[in-house]
N, C-alpha and C positions, 0 to 999 in steps of 0.2 A: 890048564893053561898057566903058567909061569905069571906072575907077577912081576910087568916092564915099565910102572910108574917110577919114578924119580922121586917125584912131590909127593908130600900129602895133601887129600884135596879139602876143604871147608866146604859146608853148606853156606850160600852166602845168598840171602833173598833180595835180590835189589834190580833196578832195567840197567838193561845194558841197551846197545847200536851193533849190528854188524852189520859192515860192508861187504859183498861179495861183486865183485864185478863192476857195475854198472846200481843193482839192486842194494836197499838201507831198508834195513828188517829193524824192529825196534821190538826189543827181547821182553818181555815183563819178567822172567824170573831164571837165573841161573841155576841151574840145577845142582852143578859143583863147582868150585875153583881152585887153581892150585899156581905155584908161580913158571909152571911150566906149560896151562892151557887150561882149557876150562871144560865144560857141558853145559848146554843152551837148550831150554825147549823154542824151539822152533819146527814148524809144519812142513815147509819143503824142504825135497830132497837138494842137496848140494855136493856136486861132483868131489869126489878126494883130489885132494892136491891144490884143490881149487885155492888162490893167495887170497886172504882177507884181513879189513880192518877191524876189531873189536876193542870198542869201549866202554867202559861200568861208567856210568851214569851216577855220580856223584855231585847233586844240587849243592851244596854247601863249598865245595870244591873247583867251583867254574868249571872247566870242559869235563874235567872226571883223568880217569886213567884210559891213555890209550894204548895197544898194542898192534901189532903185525905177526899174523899166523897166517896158519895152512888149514884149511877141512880135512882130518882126519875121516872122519863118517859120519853117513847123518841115518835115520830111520826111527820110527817110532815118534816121531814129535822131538828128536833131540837129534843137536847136532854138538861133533866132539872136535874141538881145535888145539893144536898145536899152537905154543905162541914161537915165534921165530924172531923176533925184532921188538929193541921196546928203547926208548929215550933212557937213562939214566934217572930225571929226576920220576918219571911213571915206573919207571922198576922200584925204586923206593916208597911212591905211594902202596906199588902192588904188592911189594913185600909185608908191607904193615899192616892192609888188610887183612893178611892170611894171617902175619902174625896176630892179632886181635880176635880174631874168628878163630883161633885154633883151639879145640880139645887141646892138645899136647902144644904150647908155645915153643917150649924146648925141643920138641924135635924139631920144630917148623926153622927154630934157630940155626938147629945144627945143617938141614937142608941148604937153609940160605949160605953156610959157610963153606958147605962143599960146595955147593955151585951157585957162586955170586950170581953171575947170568942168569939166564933161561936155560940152557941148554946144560 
């Protein structure tokens, strides 16, 4: 299978919050992150398509970083989001995250330059 990631993703251990629906799942550990969605373990399944809110949980930071995705897939204890939506000043928290957490910064660099956004 082709390789259709964008980003590169960082291991990044920290809680996150996802909202789906109606239901607020509180994460203990992200699996992976990237500035274009992430991977979560979480135990239920969660329909694709499905619109959610996801936020890293940053104590030092008052609310943390938040975004607006989609459920990609879920299965195994982990669920995979797309991020679709993000304020300005949370896209530059999230980008410095990743930049900080990166093996390679420079590439993480050069990612943010081709695609300022998410998408």
């Amino acid at each position: 299978m082709a390789e259709k990631r964008r980003f590169s993703r960082i291991i990044f251990n920290i809680r996150a919050r996802l909202v789906v629906g109606e239901t607020v799942y509180t994460v203990e550990r992200l699996v992976n992150l990237s500035v274009g969605g992430c991977q979560l373990e979480i135990d239920d399944e969660l329909p694709p398509g499905e619109p959610c809110t996801f936020s890293i949980l940053l104590p030092r930071m008052g609310p943390g970083v938040e975004v607006m995705g989609e459920v990609v897939r879920t299965g195994n204890g982990v669920a995979s989001l797309k991020f679709t939506g993000i304020e300005p000043e949370n896209l530059f928290h999230l980008q410095n995250i990743i930049r900080y957490n990166a093996e390679d910064p420079e590439l993480i660099e050069e990612e943010i330059k081709e695609h300022p956004g998410l998408i």
